[in-house]
TIDRENTI-329776 format. One record per residue (C-alpha): residue in one letter; x, y, z. Coordinates in steps of 0.5 Angstrom, whole numbers, plus 2048, in hexadecimal, padded with zeros to 3 digits. Layout:
<rs>
aXYZ ...
</rs>
This chain:
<rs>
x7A37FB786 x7AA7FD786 x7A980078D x7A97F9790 x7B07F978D x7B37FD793 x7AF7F8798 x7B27F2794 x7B97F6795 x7BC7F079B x7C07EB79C x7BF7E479B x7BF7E17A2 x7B97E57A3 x7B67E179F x7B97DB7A0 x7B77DB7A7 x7B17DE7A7 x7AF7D77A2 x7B27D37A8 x7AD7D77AD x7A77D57A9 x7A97CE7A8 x7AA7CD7AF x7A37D17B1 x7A77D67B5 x7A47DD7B0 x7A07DF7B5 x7A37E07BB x7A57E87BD x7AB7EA7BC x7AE7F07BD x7B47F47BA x7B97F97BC x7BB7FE7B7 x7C28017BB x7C98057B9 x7D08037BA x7D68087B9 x7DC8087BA x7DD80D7BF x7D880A7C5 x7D78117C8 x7D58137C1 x7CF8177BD x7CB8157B8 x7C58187B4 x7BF8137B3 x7BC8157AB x7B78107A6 x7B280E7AC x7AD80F7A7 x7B180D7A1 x7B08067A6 x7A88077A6 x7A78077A0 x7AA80079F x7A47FE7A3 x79F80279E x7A37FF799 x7A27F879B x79B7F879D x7997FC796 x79C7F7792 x7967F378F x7977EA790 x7987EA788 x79D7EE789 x7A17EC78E x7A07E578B x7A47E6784 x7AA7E9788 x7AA7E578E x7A97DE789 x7B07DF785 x7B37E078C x7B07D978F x7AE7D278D x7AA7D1794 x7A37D3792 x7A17D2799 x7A57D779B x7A57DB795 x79D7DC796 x79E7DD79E x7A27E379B x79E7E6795 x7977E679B x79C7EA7A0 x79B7F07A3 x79E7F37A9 x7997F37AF x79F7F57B4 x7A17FC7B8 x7A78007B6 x7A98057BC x7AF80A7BB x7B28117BC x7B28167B8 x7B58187B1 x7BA81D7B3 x7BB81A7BA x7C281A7BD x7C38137C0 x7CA80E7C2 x7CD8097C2 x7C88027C4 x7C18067C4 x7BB8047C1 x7BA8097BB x7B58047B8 x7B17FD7BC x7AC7F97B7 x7A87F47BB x7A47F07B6 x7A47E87B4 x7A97E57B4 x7AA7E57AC x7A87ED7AB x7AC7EF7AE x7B37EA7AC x7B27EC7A5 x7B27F47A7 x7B97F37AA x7BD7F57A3 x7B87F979F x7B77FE7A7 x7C07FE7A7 x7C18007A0 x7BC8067A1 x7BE8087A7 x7C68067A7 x7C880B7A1 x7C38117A4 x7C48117AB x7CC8117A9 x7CB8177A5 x7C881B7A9 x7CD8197AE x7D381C7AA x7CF8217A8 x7CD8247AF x7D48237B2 x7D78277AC x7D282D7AE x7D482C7B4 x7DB82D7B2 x7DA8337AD x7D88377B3 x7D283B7B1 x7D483B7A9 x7D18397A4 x7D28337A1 x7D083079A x7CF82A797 x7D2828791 x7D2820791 x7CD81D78C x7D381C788 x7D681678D x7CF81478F x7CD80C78F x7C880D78A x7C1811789 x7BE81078F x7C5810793 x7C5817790 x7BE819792 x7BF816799 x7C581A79A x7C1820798 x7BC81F79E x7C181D7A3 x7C58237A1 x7BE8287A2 x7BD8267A8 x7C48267AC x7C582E7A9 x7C882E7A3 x7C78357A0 x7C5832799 x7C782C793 x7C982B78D x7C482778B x7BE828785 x7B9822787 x7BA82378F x7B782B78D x7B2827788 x7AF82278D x7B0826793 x7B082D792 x7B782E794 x7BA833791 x7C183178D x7C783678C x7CD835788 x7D4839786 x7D7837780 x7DC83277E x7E383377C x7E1830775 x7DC835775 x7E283B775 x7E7835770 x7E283776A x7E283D76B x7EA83C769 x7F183D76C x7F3844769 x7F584A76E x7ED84C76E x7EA84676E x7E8845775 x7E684C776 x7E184A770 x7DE844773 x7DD84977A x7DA84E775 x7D4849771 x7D3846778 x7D184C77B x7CE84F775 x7C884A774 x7C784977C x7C885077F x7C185377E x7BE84C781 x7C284E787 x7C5846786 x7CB84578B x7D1848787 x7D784478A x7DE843785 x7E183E787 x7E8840786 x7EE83C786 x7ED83877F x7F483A77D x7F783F782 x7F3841789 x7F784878A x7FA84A783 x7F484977E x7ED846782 x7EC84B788 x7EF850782 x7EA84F77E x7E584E782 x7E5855785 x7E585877F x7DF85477C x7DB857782 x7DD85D781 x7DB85D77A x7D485B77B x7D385F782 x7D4859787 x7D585C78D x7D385C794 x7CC85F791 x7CA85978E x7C4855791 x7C684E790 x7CC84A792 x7D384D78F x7DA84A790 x7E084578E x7E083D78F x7E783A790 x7E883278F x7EE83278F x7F6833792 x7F7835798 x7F183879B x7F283B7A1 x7F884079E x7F4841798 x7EE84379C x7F18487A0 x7F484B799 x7EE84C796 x7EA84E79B x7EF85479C x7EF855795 x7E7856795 x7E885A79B x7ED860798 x7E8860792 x7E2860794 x7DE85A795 x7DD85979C x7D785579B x7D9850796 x7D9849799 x7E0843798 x7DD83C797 x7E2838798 x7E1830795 x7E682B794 x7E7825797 x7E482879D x7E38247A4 x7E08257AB x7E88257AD x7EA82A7A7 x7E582E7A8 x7E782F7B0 x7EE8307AF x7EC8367A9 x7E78397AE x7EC8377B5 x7F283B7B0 x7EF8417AE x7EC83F7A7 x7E88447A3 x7E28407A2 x7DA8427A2 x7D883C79F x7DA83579E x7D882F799 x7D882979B x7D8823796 x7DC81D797 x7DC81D79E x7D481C79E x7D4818798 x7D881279A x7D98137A1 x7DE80F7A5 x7DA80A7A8 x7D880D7AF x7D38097B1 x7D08017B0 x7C88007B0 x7C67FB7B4 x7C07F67B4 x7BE7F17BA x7BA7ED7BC x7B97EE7C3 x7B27EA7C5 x7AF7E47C2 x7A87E17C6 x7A97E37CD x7B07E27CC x7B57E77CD x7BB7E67C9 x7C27EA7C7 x7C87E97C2 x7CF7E87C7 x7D57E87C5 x7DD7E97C8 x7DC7F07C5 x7D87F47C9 x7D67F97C4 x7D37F37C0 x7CE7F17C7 x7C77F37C5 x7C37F47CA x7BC7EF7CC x7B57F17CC x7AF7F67CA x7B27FD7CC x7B18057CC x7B680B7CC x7B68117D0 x7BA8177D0 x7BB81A7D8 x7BC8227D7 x7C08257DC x7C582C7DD x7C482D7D5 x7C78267D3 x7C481F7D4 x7C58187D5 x7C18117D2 x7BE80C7D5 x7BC8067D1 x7B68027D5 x7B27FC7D4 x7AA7FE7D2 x7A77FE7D8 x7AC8027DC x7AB8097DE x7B180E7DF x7B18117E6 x7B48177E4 x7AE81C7E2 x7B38207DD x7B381A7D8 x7B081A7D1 x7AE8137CD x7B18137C8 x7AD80E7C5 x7A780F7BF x7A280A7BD x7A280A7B5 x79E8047B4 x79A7FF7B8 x7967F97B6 x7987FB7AF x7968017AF x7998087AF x79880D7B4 x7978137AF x7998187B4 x79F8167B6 x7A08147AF x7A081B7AD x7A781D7B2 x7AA81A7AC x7AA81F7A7 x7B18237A5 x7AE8297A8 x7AC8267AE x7B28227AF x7B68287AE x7B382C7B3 x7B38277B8 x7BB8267B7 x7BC82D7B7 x7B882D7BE x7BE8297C0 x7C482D7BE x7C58307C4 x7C68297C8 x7CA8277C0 x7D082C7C1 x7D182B7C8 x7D18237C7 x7D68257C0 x7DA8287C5 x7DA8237CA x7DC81D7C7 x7E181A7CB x7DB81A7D0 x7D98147D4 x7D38107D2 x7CD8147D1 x7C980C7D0 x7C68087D7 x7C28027D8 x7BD8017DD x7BE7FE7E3 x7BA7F87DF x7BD7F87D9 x7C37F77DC x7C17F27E0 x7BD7EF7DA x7C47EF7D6 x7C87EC7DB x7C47E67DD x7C37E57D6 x7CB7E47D5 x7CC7E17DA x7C77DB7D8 x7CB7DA7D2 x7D17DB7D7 x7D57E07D2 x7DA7E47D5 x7DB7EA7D2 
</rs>
């Protein structure tokens, strides 16, 4: 019962709307809806993550008994018309989209649903809230991978999350935009994700303030982990980075027999100061006794902004962890949902805000490759691109209210980050790219569609 809750997890004017359509005997026209990104740079990137997170919606919807849906959607409605209409639903309609790990911009269809008219109004908020936060993540995290260059990049952000399953979707969009590991216990039980952690400035203050009271909190933690070859890294700047954290732990290495010899991850984590130069000092330090291998996390309030300017000014850095950052992104990207034909009608939102223009009809998305780069072309359904280099991009994940198992199974993590890091040659050169010019064209037809359109409404934008 409690899985009908994310189903249920909408806005009110879904259902009010959806009562006025089955008043007014409009509940079985076909209408189809564009699930499409906004961003605040229209040359800009982002990763689609939570297709499968919308597939389960429908499952939800559909598995959900009668007596079930009744009981909720009863204290939620006093029109027991409508409230029968909703607890005898199913979705009989289509859901095309890309893949999980696809790079897409600015206006693409990621996602269309073609259904009748009230299947597929009452998605609208429940596919946002799935999709919005998910394809975020993924987004910020890709870009701050890109930026580590090739180091590695922890996640650490449960503590910031939203919530359980914010926490659980972060895990996974995290996983599949590369990064090295997480924090996180459940995401290591429900995905078999394996968690890592260092220690916390608290975990050295119990050990006391005296002189030597760092060096034994270095010293019981390399103790009990050492023989598991558990990641050994001392975060060191609890009281003074270079005149007691880096001392100290040299030192309980040295006493345990950590070097560069042994077989897990050994190093020194610094959250705090100024990193670039403490970096530097430490690594210099490490070198002249010894611990070549020993690796430097730096943590901290870091960005893909810090983290550029550390790399760009020569920090000492192998691997990053990233919390904040990831966790509570600045909003980068707006999810949209569209309704883009009603009937044999194509219809579109305008306004004098041409990034707030939808486009009409029932449309494909195709990538054109060329000289190891690309161009998207956004076409109408029956239309073929010209050029033989092109690729649809567009999968059919259910039709006539059934899924479509093999497509279906594109979606799991693995499968999701394989897919993705397919793309990482094209990723980089579009990360380094970014002033260029719009990757995003329209059919000769759907332009012209759009056009004619606005000009019936007789809006000039």
């Amino acid at each position: 019962m409690d899985r009908f809750f994310k189903f249920l997890n909408s806005d009110r004017y879904q259902y009010t709307e959806s009562e006025i359509y089955l008043e007014n005997s409009m509940q079985n026209q076909i209408a189809i809806f564009d699930v499409f990104l906004r961003t605040q740079n229209k040359n800009d990137y982002a990763i689609v993550y939570g297709i499968s997170d919308v597939l389960e919606l429908i499952e939800i919807l559909n598995e959900t008994s009668y007596e079930d849906r009744k009981k909720y959607l009863s204290e939620l409605s006093d029109n027991e018309n409508f409230i029968e209409y909703m607890s005898n639903m199913k979705f009989t309609g289509s859901i095309r989209g890309v893949r999980d790990g696809e790079i897409v911009f600015f206006n693409e269809p990621i996602l269309t649903v073609t259904a009748p008219l009230i299947q597929g109004k009452i998605l609208e908020t429940p596919i946002l809230n799935v999709l919005n936060y998910q394809i975020l993540t993924a987004t910020v995290t890709s870009k701050i991978i890109q930026a580590a260059k090739h180091r590695e990049v922890l996640f650490f952000g449960t503590r910031r999350a939203s919530g359980f399953e914010a926490a659980m979707s972060m895990v996974k969009a995290c996983f599949i935009t590369g990064c090295a590991s997480h924090s996180n216990l459940m995401g290591e039980y429900f995905y078999n994700l394996k968690s890592t952690g260092t220690m916390t400035h608290g975990f050295i203050q119990s050990f006391g303030m005296d002189k030597d009271s760092e060096y034994r909190a270095f010293n019981q933690f390399i103790k009990t982990y050492r023989n598991k070859k558990y990641p050994l890294i001392m975060l060191i700047d609890t009281y003074d980075t270079m005149e007691s954290g880096i001392i100290s732990a040299i030192r309980a290495f040295r006493d345990n027999g950590i070097n560069d010899g042994y077989e897990g991850l050994y190093g020194i984590r610094i959250d705090s100061g100024n990193l670039e130069e403490l970096s530097k000092k430490c690594r210099k330090i490490l070198n002249e006794k010894g611990f070549y291998r020993a690796k430097i996390i730096l943590t901290g309030g870091l960005d893909e902004k810090k983290m550029k300017e550390l790399i760009e000014n020569g920090a000492e850095v192998d691997i990053f962890g990233v919390g904040d950052a990831i966790a509570l992104p600045e909003k980068e990207i707006s999810t949209v949902y569209k309704i883009s034909k009603i009937g044999e009608n194509n219809v579109m939102k305008i306004s004098n805000e041409e990034q707030k223009t939808s486009l009409p009809g029932s449309k494909i998305l195709y990538r054109v490759y060329e000289n190891d780069d690309f161009s998207d072309v956004i076409m109408l359904e029956k239309e073929r691109p010209e050029e033989k280099n092109a690729e649809k991009l567009t999968i059919d994940y259910i039709k006539g209210g059934e899924k479509i198992e093999e497509n279906c199974r594109l979606l799991t993590m693995e499968e999701a980050k394989r897919y993705y890091e397919g793309n990482l040659t094209y990723l980089r050169k579009i990360y380094s790219e970014k002033e260029k010019g719009n990757r995003v064209n329209l059919s000769g037809n759907l332009k012209n569609l759009k056009e004619n359109l606005m000009k019936r409404k007789k809006v000039d934008i």
